[in-house]
Biopython code that builds the backbone (N, CA, C, O; Angstrom):
import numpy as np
from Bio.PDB.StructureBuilder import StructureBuilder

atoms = [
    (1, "UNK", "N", (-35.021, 159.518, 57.863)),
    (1, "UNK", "CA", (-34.678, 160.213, 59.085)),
    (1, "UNK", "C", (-34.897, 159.306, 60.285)),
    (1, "UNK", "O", (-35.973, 158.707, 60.299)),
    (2, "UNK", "N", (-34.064, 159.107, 61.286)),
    (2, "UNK", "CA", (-33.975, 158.150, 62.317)),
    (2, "UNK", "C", (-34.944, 159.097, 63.775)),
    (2, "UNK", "O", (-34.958, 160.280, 64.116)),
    (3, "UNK", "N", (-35.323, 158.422, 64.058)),
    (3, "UNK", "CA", (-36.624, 159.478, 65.157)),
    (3, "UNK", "C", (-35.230, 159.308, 66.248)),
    (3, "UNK", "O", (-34.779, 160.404, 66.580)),
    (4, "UNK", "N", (-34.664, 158.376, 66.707)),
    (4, "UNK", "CA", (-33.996, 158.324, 67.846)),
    (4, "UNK", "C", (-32.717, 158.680, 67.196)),
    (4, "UNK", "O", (-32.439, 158.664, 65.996)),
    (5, "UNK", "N", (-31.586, 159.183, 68.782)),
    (5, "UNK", "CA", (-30.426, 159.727, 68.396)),
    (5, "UNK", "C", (-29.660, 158.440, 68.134)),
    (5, "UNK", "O", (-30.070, 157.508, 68.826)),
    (6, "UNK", "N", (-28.568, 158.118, 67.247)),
    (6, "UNK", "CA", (-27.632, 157.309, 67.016)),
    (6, "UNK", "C", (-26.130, 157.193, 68.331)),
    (6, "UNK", "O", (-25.109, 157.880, 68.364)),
    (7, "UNK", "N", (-26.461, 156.333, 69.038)),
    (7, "UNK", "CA", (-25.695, 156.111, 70.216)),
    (7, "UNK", "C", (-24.201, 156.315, 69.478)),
    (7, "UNK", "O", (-23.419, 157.178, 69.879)),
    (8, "UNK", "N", (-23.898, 155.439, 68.373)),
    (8, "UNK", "CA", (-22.567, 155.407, 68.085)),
    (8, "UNK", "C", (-21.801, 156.538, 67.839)),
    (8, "UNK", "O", (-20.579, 156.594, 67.977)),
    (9, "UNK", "N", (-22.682, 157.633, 67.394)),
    (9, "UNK", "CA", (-22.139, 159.240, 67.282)),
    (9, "UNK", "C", (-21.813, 159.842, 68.530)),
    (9, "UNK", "O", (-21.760, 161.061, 68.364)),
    (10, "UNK", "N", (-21.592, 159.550, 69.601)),
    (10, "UNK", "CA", (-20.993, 159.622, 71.029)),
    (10, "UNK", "C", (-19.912, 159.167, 71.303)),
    (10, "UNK", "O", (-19.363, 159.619, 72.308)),
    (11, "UNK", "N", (-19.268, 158.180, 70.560)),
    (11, "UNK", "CA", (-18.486, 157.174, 70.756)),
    (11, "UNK", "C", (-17.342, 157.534, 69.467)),
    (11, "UNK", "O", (-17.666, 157.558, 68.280)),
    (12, "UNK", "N", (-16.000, 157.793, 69.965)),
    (12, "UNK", "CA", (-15.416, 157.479, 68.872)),
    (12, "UNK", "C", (-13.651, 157.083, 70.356)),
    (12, "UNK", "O", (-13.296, 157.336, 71.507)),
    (13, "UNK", "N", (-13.009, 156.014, 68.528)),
    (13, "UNK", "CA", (-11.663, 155.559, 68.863)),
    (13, "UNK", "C", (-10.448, 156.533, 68.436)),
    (13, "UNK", "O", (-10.129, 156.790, 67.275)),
    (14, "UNK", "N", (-9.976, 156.907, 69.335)),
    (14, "UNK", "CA", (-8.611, 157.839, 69.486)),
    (14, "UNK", "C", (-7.192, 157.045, 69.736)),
    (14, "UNK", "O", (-6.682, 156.414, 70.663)),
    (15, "UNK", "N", (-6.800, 157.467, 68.252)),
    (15, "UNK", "CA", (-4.826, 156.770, 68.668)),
    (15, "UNK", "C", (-3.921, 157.903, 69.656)),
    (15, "UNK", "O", (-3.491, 159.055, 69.715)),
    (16, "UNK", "N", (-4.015, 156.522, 70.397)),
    (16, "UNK", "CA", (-2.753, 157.567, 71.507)),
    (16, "UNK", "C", (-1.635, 157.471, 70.917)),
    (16, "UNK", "O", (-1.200, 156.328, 70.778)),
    (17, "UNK", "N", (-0.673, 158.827, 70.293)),
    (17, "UNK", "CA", (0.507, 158.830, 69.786)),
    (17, "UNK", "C", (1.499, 159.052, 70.372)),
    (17, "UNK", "O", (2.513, 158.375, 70.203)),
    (18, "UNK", "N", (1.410, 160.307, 71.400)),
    (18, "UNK", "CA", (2.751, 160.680, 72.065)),
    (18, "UNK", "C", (2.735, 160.241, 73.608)),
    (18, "UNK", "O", (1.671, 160.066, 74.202)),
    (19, "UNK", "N", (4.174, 160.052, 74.306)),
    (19, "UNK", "CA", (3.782, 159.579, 75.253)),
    (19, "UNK", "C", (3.269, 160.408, 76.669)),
    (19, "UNK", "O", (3.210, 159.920, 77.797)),
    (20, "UNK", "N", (2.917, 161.802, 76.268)),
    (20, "UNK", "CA", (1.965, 162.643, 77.144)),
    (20, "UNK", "C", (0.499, 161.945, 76.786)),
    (20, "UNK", "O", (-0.288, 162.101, 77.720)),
    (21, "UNK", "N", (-0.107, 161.154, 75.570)),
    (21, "UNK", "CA", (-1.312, 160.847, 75.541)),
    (21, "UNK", "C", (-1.334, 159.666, 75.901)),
    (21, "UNK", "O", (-2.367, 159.038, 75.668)),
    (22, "UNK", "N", (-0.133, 158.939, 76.625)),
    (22, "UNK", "CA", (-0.346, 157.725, 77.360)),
    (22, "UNK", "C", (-0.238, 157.878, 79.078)),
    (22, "UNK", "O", (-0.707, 157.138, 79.943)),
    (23, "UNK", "N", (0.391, 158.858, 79.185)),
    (23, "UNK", "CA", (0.391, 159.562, 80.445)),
    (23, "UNK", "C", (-0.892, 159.923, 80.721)),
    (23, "UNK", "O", (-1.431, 159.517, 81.750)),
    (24, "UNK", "N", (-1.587, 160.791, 79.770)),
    (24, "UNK", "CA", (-2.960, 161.590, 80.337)),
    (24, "UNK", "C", (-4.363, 160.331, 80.090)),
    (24, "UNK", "O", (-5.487, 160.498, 80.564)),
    (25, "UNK", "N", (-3.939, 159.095, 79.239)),
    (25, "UNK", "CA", (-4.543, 158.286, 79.336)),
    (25, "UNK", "C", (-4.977, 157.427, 80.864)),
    (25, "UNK", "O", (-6.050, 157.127, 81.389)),
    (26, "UNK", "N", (-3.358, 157.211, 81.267)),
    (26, "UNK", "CA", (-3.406, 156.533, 82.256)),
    (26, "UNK", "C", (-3.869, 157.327, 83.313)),
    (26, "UNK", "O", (-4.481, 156.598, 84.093)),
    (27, "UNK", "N", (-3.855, 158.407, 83.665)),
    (27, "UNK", "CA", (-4.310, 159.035, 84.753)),
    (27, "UNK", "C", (-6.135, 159.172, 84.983)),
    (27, "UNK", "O", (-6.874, 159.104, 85.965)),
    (28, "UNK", "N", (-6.392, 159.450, 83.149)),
    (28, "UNK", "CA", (-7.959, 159.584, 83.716)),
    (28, "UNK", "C", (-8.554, 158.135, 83.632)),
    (28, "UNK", "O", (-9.772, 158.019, 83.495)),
    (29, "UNK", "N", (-7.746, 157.017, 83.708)),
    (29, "UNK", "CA", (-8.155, 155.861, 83.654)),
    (29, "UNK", "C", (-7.611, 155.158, 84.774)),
    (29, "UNK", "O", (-7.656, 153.929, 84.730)),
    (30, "UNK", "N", (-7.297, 155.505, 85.391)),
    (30, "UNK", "CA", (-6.028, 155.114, 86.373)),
    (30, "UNK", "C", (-5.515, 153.654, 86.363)),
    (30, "UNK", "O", (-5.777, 152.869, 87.274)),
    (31, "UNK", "N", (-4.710, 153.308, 85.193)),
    (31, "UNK", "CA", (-3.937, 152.212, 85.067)),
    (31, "UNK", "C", (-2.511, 152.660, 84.575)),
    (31, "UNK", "O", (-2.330, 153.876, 84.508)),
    (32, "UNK", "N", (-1.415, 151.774, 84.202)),
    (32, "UNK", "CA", (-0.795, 152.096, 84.033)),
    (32, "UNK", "C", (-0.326, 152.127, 82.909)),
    (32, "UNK", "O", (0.802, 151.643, 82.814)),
    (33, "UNK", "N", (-0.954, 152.676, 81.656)),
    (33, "UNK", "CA", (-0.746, 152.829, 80.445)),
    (33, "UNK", "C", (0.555, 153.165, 79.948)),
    (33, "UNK", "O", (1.126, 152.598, 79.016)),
    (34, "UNK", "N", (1.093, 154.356, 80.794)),
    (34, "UNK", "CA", (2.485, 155.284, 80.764)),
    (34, "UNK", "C", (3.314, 154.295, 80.666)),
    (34, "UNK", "O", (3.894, 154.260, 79.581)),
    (35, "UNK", "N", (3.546, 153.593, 81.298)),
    (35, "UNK", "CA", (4.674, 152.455, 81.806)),
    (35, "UNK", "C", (4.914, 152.035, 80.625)),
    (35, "UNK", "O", (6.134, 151.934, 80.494)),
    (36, "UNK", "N", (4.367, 151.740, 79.700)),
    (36, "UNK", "CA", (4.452, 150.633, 78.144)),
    (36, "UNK", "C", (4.645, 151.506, 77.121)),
    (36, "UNK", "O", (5.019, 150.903, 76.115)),
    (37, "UNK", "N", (4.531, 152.814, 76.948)),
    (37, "UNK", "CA", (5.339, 153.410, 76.011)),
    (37, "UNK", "C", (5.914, 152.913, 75.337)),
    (37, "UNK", "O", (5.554, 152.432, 74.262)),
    (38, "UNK", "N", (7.549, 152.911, 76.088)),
    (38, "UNK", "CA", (8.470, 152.415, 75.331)),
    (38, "UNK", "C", (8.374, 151.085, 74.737)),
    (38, "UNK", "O", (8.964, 150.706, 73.725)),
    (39, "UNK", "N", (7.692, 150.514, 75.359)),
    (39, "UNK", "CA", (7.684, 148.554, 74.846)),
    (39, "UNK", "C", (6.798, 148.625, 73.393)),
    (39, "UNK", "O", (6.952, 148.043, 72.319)),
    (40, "UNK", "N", (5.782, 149.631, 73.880)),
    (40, "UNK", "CA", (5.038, 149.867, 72.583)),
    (40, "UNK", "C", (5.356, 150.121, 71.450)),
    (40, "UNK", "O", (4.963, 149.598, 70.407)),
    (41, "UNK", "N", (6.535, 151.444, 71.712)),
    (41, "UNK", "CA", (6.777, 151.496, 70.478)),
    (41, "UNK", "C", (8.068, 151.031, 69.320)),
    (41, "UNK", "O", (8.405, 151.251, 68.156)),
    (42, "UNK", "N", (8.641, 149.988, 70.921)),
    (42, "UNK", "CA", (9.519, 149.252, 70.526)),
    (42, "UNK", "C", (9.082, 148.050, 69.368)),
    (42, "UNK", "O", (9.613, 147.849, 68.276)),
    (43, "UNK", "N", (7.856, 147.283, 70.037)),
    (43, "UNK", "CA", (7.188, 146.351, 69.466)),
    (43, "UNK", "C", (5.917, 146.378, 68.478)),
    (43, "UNK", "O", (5.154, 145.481, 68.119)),
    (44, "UNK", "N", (5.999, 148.131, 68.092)),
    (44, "UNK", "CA", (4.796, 148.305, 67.205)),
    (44, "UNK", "C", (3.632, 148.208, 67.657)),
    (44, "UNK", "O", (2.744, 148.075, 66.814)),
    (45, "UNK", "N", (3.325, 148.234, 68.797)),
    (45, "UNK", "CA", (1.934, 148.169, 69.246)),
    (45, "UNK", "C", (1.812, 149.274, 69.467)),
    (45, "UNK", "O", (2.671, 150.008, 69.956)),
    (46, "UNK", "N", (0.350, 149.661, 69.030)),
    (46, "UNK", "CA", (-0.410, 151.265, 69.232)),
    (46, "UNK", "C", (-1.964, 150.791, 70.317)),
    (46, "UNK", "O", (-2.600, 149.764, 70.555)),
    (47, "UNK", "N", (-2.010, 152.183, 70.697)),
    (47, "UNK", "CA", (-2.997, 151.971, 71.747)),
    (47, "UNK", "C", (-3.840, 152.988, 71.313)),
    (47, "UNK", "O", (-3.531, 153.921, 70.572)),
    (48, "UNK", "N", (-5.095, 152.719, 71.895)),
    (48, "UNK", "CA", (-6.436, 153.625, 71.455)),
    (48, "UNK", "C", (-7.170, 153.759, 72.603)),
    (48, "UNK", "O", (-7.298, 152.889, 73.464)),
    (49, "UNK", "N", (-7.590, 154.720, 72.609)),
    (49, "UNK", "CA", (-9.387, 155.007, 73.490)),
    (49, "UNK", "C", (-10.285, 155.096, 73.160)),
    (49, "UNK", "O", (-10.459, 156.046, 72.397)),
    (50, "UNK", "N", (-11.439, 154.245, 73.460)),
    (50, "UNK", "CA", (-12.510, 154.602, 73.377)),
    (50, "UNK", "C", (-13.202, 155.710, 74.257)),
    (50, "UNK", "O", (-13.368, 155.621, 75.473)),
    (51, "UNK", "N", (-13.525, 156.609, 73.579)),
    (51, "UNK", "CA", (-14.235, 157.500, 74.243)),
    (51, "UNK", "C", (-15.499, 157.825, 73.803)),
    (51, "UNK", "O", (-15.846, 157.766, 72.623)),
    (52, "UNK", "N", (-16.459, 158.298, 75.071)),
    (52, "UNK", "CA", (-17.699, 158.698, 74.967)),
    (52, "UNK", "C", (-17.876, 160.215, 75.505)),
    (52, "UNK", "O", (-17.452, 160.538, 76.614)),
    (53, "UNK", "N", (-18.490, 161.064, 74.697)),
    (53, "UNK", "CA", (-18.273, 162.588, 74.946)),
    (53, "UNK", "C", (-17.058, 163.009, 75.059)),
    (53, "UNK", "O", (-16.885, 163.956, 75.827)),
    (54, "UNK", "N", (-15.838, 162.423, 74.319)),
    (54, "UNK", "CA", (-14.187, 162.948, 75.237)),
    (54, "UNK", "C", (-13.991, 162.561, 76.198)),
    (54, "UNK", "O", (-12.916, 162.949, 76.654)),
    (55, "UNK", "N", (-14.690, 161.746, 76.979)),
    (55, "UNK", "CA", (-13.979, 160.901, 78.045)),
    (55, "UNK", "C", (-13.780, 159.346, 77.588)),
    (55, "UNK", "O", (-14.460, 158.643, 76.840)),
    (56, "UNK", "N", (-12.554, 159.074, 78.344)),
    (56, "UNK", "CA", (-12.203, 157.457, 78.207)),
    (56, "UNK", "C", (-13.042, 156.463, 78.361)),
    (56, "UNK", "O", (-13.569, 156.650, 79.458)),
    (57, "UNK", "N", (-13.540, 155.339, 77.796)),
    (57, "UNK", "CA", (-14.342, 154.436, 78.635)),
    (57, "UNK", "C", (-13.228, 153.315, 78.757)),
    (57, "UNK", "O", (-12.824, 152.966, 79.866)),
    (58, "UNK", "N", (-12.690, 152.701, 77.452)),
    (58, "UNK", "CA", (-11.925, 151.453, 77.544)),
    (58, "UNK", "C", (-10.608, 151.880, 77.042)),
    (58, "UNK", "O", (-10.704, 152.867, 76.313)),
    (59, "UNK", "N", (-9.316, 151.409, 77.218)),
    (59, "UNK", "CA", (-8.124, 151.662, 77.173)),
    (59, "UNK", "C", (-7.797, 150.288, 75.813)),
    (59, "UNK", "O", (-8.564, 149.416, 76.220)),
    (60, "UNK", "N", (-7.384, 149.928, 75.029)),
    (60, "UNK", "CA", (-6.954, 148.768, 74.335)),
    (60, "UNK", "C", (-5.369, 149.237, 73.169)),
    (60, "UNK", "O", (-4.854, 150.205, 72.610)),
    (61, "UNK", "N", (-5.170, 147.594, 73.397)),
    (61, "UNK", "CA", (-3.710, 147.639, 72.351)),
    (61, "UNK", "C", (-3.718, 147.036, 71.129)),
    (61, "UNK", "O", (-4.042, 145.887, 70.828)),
    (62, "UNK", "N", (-3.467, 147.611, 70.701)),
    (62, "UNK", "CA", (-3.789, 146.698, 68.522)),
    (62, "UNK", "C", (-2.130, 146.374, 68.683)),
    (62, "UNK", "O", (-1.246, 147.150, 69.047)),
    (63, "UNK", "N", (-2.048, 145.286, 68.378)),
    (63, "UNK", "CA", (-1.082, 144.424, 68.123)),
    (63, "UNK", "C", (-0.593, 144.921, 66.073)),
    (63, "UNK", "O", (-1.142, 145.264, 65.025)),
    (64, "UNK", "N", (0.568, 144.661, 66.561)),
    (64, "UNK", "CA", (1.242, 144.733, 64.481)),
    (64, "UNK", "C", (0.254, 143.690, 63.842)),
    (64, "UNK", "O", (0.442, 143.892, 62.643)),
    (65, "UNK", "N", (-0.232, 143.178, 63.891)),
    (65, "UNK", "CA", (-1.064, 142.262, 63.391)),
    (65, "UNK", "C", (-2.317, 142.767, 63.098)),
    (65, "UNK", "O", (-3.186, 141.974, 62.735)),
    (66, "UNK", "N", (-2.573, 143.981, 63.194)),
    (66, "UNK", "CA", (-4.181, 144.418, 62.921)),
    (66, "UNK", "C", (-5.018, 143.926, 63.875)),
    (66, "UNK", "O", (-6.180, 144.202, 63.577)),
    (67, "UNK", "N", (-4.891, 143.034, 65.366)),
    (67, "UNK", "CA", (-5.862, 142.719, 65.928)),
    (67, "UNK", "C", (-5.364, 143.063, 67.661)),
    (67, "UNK", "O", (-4.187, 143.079, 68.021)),
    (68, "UNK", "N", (-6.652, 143.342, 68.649)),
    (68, "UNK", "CA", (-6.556, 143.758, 70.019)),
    (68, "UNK", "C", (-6.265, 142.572, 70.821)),
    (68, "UNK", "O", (-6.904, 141.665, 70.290)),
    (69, "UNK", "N", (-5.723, 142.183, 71.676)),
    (69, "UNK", "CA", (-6.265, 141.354, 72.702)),
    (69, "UNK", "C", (-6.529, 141.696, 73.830)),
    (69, "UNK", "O", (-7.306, 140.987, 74.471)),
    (70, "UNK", "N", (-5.959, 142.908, 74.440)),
    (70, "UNK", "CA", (-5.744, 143.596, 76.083)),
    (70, "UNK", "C", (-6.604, 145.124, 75.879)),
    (70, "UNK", "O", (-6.273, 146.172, 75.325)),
    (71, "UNK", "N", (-7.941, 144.671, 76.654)),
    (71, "UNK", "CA", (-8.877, 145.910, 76.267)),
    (71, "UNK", "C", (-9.151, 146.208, 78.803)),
    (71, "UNK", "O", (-9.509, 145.351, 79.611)),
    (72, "UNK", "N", (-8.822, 147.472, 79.029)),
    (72, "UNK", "CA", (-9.458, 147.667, 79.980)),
    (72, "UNK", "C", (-9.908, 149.176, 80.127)),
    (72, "UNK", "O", (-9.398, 150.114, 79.514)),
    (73, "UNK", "N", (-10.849, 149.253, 80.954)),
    (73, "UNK", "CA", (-11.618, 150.313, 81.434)),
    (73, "UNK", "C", (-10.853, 150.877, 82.434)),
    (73, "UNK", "O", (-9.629, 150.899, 82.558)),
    (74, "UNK", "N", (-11.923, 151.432, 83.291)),
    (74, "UNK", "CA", (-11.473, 152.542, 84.568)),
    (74, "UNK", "C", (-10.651, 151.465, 85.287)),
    (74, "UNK", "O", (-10.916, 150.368, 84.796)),
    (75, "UNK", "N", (-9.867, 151.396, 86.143)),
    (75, "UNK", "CA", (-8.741, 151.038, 87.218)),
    (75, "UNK", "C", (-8.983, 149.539, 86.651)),
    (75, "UNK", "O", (-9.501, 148.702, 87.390)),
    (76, "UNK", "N", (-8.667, 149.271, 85.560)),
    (76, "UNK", "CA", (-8.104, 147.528, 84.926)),
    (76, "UNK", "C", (-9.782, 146.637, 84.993)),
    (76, "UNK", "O", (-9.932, 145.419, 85.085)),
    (77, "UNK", "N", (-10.794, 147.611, 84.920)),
    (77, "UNK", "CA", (-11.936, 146.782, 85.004)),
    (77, "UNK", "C", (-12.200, 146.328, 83.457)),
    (77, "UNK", "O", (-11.925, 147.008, 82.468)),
    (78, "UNK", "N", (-12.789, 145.042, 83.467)),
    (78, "UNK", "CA", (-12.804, 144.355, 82.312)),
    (78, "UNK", "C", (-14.582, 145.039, 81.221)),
    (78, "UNK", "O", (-15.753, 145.125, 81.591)),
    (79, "UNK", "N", (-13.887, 145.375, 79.842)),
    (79, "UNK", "CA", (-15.166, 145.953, 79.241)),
    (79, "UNK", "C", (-16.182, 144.867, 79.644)),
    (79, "UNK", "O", (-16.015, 143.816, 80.262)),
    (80, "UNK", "N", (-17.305, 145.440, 79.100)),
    (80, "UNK", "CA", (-18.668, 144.771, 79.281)),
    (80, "UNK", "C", (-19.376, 144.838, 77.845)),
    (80, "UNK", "O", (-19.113, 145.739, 77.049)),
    (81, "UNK", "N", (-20.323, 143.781, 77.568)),
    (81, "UNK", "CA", (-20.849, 143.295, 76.682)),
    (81, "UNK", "C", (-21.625, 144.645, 75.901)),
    (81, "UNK", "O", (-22.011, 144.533, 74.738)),
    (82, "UNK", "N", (-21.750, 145.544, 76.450)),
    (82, "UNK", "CA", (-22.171, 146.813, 75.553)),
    (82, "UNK", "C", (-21.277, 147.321, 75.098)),
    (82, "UNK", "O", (-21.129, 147.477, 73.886)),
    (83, "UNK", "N", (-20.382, 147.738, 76.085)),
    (83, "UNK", "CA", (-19.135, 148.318, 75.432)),
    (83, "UNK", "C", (-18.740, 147.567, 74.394)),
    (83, "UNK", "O", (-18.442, 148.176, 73.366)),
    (84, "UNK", "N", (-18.643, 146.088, 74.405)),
    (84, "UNK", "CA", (-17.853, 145.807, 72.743)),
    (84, "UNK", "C", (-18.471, 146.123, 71.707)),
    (84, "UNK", "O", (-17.919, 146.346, 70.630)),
    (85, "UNK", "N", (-20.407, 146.213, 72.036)),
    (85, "UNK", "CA", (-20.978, 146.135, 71.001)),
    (85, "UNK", "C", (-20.855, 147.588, 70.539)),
    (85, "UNK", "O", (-21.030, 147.877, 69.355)),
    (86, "UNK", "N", (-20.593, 148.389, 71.348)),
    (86, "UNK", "CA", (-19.983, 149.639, 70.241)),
    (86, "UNK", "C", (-18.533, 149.808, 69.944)),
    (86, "UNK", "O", (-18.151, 150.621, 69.102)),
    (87, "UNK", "N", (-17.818, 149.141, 70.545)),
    (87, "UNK", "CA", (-16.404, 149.553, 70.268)),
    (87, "UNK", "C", (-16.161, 147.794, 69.071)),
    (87, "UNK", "O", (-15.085, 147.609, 68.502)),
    (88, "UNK", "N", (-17.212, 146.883, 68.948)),
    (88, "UNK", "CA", (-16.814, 146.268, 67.778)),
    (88, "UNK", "C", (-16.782, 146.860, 66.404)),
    (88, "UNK", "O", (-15.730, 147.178, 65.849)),
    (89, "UNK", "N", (-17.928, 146.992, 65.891)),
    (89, "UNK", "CA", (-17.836, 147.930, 64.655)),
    (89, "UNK", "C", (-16.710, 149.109, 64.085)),
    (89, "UNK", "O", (-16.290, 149.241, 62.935)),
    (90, "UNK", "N", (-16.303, 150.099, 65.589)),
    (90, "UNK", "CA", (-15.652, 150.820, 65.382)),
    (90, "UNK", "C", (-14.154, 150.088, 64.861)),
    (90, "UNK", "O", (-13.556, 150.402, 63.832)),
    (91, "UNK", "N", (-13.738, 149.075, 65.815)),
    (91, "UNK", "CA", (-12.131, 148.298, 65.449)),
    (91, "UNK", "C", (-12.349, 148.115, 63.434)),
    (91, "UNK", "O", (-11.523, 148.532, 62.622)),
    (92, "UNK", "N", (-13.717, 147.369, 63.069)),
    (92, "UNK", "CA", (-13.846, 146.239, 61.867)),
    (92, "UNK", "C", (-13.745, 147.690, 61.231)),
    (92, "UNK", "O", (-13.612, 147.668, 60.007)),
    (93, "UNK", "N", (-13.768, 148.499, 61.610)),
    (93, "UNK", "CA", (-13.938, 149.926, 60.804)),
    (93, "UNK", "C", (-12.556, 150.369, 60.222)),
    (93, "UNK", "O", (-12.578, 150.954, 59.139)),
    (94, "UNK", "N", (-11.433, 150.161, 60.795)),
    (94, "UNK", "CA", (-10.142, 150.451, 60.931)),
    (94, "UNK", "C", (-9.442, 148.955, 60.084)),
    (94, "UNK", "O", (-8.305, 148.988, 59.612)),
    (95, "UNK", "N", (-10.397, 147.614, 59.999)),
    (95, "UNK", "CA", (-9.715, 146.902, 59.749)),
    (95, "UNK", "C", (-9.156, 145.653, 60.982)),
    (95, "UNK", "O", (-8.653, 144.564, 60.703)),
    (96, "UNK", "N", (-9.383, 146.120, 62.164)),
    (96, "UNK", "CA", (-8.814, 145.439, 63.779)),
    (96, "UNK", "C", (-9.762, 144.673, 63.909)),
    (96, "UNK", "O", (-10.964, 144.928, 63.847)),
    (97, "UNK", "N", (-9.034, 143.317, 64.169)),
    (97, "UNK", "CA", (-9.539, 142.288, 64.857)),
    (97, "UNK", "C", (-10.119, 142.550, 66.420)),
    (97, "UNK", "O", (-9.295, 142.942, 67.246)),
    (98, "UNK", "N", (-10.895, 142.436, 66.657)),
    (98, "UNK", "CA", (-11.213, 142.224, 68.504)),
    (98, "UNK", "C", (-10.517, 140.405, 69.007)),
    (98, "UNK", "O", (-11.402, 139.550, 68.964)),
    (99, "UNK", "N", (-9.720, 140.108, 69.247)),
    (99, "UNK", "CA", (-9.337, 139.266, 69.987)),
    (99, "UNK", "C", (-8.985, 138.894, 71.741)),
    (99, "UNK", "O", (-8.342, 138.079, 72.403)),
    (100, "UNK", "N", (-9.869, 140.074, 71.932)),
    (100, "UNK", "CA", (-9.824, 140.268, 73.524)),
    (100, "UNK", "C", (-9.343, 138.776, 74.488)),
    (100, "UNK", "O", (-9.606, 137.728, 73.896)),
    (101, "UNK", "N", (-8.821, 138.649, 75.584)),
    (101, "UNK", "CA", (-8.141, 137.827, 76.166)),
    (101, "UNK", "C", (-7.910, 138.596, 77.771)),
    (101, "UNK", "O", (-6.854, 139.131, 78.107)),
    (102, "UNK", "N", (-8.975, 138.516, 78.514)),
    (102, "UNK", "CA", (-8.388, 139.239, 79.766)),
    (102, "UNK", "C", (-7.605, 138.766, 80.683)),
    (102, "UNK", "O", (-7.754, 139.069, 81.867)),
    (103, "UNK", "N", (-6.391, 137.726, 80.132)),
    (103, "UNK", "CA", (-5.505, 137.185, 80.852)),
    (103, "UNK", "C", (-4.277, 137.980, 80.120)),
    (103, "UNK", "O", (-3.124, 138.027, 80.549)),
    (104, "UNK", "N", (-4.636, 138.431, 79.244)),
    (104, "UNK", "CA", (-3.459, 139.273, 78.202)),
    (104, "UNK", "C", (-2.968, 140.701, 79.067)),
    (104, "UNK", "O", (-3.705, 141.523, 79.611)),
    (105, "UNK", "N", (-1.501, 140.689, 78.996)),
    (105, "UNK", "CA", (-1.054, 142.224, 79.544)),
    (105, "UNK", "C", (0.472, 142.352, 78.365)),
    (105, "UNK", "O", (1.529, 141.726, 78.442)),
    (106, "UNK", "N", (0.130, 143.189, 77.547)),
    (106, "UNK", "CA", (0.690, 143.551, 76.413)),
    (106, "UNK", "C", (2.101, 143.473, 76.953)),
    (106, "UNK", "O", (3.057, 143.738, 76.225)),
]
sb = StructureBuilder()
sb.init_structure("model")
sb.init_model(0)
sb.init_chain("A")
sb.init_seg("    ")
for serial, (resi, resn, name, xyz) in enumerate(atoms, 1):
    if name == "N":
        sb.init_residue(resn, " ", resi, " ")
    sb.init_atom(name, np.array(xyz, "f"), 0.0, 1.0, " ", f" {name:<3s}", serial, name[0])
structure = sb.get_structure()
């Protein structure tokens, strides 16, 4: 039995499928997620959220390749070194590379 609560049970990754969940992405994140829809699903790229309690923290794109490179937070702010350390495990969980690149715009 673990005396402390398990942080990672707060945290889970959500596939955004339709493009109302890239719409309602982008709004409570305020970037422009909506806009890439179509490119997305032209080019096979799927997008996810990380969320904590049901809210967004980081916005990211898994490439056809099984791996991310374009991960952002609230208004295009770049994750932070905690955030990967929970949103790493979760990707290796699925199989996804983390290849983050914050010069990358999908």
């Amino acid at each position: 039995m673990h005396a402390h609560k398990d942080t990672m049970t707060d945290y889970k990754l959500v596939l955004l499928e339709t493009q109302d969940d890239y719409v309602e992405e982008g709004k409570r994140q305020e970037h422009a997620l909506a806009h890439f829809y179509a490119h997305f699903q032209e080019k096979g790229i799927l997008a996810y959220s990380l969320r904590k309690d049901g809210e967004p923290v980081l916005t990211l794109s898994v490439q056809p390749g099984k791996f991310t490179d374009h991960i952002v937070g609230y208004r295009n702010r770049p994750p932070t070194d905690d955030e990967f350390s929970i949103l790493n495990p979760l990707l290796a969980a699925r199989g996804i590379e983390n290849r983050y690149d914050p010069g990358t715009i999908c």
